[in-house]
C-alpha positions, -999 to 999 in steps of 0.1 A, spaced: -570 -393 -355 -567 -356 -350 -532 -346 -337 -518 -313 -320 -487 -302 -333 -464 -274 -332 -442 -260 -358 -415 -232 -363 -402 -220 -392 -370 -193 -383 -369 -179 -415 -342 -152 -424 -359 -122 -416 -393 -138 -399 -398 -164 -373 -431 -177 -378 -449 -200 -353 -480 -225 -357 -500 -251 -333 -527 -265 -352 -543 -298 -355 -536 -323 -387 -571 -333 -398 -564 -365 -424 -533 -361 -449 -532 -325 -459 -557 -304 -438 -549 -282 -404 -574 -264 -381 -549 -238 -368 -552 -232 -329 -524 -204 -330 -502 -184 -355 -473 -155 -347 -450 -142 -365 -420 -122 -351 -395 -103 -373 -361 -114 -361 -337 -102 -391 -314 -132 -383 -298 -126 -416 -289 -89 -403 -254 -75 -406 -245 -107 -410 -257 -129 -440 -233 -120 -468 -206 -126 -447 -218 -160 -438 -219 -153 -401 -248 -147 -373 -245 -117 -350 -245 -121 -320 -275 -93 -317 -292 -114 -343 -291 -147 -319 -300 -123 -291 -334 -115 -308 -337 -147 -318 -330 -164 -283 -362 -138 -271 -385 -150 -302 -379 -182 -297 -384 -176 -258 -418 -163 -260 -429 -190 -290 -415 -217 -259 -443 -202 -237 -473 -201 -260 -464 -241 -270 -459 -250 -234 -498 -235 -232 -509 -262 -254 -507 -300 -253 -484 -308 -286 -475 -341 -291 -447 -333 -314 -425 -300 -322 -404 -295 -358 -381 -263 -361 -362 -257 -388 -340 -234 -395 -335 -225 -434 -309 -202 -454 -294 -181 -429 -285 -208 -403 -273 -235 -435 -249 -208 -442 -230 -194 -410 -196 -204 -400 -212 -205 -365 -250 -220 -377 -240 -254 -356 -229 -237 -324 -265 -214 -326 -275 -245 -331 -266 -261 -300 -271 -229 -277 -313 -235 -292 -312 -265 -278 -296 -258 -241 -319 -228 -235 -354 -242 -244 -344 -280 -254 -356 -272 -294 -344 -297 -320 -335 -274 -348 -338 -294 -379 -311 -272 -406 -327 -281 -437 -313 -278 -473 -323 -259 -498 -338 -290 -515 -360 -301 -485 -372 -262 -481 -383 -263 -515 -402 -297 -508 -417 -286 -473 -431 -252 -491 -451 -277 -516 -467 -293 -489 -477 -263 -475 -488 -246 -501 -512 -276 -514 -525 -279 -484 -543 -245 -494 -551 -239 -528 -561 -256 -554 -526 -273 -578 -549 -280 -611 -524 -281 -635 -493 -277 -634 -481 -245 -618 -448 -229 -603 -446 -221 -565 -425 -190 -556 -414 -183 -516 -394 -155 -515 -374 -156 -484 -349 -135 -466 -316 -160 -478 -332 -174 -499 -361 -181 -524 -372 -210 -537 -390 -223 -565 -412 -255 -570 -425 -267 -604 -455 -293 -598 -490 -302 -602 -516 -317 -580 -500 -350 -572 -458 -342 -569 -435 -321 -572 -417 -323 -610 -388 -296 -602 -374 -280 -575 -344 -257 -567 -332 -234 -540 -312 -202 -544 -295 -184 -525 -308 -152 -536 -329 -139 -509 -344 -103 -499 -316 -97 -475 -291 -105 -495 -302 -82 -526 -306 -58 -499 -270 -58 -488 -256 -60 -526 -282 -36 -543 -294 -10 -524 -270 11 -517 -292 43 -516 -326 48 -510 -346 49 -532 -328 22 -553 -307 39 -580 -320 32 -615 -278 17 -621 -284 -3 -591 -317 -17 -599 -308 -27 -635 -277 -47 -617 -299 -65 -596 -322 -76 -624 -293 -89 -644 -279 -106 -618 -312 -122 -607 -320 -134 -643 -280 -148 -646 -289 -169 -608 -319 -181 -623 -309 -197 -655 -319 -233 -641 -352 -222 -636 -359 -205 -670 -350 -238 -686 -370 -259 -661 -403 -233 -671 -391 -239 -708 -396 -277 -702 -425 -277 -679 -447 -249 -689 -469 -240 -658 -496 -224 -666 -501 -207 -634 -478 -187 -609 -485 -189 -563 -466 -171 -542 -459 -182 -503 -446 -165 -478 -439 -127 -464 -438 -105 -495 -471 -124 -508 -487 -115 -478 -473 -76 -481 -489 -78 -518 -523 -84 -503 -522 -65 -474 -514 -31 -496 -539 -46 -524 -565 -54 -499 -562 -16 -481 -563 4 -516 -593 -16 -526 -616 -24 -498 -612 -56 -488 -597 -81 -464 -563 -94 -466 -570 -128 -466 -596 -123 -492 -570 -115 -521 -558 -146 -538 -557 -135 -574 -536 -103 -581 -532 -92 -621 -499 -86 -635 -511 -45 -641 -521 -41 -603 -488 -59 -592 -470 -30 -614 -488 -2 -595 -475 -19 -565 -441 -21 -575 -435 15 -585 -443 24 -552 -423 0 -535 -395 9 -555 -398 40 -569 -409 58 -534 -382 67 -506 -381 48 -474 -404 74 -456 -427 74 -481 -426 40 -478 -440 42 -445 -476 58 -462 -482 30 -480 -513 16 -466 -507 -21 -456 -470 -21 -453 -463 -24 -422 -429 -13 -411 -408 -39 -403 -417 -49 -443 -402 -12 -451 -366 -21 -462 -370 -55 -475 -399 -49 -499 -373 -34 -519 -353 -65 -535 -380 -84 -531 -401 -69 -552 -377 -65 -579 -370 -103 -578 -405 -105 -582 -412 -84 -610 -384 -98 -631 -395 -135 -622 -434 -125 -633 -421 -103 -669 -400 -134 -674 -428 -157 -672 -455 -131 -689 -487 -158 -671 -508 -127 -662 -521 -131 -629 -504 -140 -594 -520 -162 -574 -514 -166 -534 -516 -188 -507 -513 -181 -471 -495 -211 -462 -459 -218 -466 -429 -236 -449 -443 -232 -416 -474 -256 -429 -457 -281 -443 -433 -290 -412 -468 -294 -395 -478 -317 -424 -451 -339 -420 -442 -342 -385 -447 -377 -368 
């Protein structure tokens, strides 16, 4: 039986909204997607606390996403709210306030269950094979899923996320060569529970989920002639002219770059440093992408 459903993922930096219909156990026909950038994680994250300006642009996202759902006859309605949120001093009293102004039950999930949602999501879109690592690089966080096509053999979230990076690393722009070489360390010290989990599983294949997957192909996509949503497979070489743009480039030559879009400006940054050390690290060749994520998976598994 085909279901309506609505899900809401309030990511660190992005709020992303879906209403789409379950079709069996792992397929959705999406009726409706937006995505607003919120930067909840904003002047705020490393000190484990959410601004009041951040809730205020998150109290107009969620506002608007409120409307579009009431337009559509949901039987059910799963928001969760992931590393920013988990980590505030004041995450339960936002919390609360979510539920008094448009009577949303914010699900604050761990790490653990991100990591499982994303898996969920992500199958639901492309083709798991063999056994294959699952990257989402989020705005507190980024998690990473070792699996294949029937479960999920390893998972682990941590909480090193674009935002964060952002407010430890770049402390000029363009990122100093000093400051760059401390992130990387620091990212390949964080990760040492993953590089022994890839020792032990050996996936042969690499997907990204999420926001700066989605920049890859959008800059990808306008540099070569073709849509977006067409790139799925991005080789190592390709990712590496990306990346010394993103990184190497100021902030307002940043804003040239065909397919960035703005709001992705600052935050491309980190991110794509913690992607480049996580694909030399893993030397697989080729990226692979799917356009569904967390957002996906909440559908996937609400009652």
């Amino acid at each position: 039986m085909t279901q309506r459903k609505a899900s809401i993922d309030m990511g660190t930096n992005t709020f992303q909204l879906l209403i789409g219909e379950v079709e069996g156990h792992d397929k959705i026909k999406k009726l409706y997607t937006e995505d607003i950038f919120v930067r909840l994680g904003k002047g705020g994250i490393s000190d484990g606390y959410i601004t009041e300006k951040a809730q205020q642009r998150a109290f107009d996202a969620l506002g608007k996403f409120h409307q579009i759902i009431s337009e559509y006859d949901v039987v059910s309605i799963e928001v969760a709210a992931t590393s920013a949120v988990r980590v505030a001093k004041n995450g339960v009293e936002f919390r609360e306030a979510i539920k008094s102004k448009f009577n949303f039950d914010v699900n604050i999930i761990q790490g653990d269950e991100e990591a499982e949602v994303i898996y969920y999501g992500v199958r639901s879109d492309i083709s798991i094979e063999d056994t294959a690592i699952i990257m989402d690089i989020g705005g507190g966080s980024t998690e990473f899923i070792i699996c294949d096509s029937e479960k999920v053999l390893w998972k682990e979230s941590f909480e090193v996320g674009a935002q964060r990076l952002f407010d430890s690393f770049c402390k000029i722009d363009p990122i100093a060569s000093s400051d760059k070489e401390a992130l990387f360390d620091y990212v390949e010290n964080r990760l040492m529970s993953l590089w022994d989990a890839v020792g032990k599983y050996q996936p042969k294949k690499i997907i990204g989920a999420a926001g700066t997957f989605h920049t890859i192909q959008e800059v990808y996509g306008a540099y070569n002639n073709v849509s977006a949503k067409d790139v799925q497979v991005v080789d190592n070489s390709d990712y590496d002219e990306m990346y010394e743009k993103f990184v190497g480039w100021n902030r307002e030559e940043r804003f040239k770059i065909k397919g960035l879009i703005p709001q992705r400006v600052d935050m491309v940054v980190p991110a794509s440093c913690l992607l480049k050390c996580v694909l030399d690290k893993l030397s697989l060749g080729k990226l692979f992408i799917s356009s569904a994520s967390l957002r996906e998976g909440l559908l996937l598994r609400t009652k």
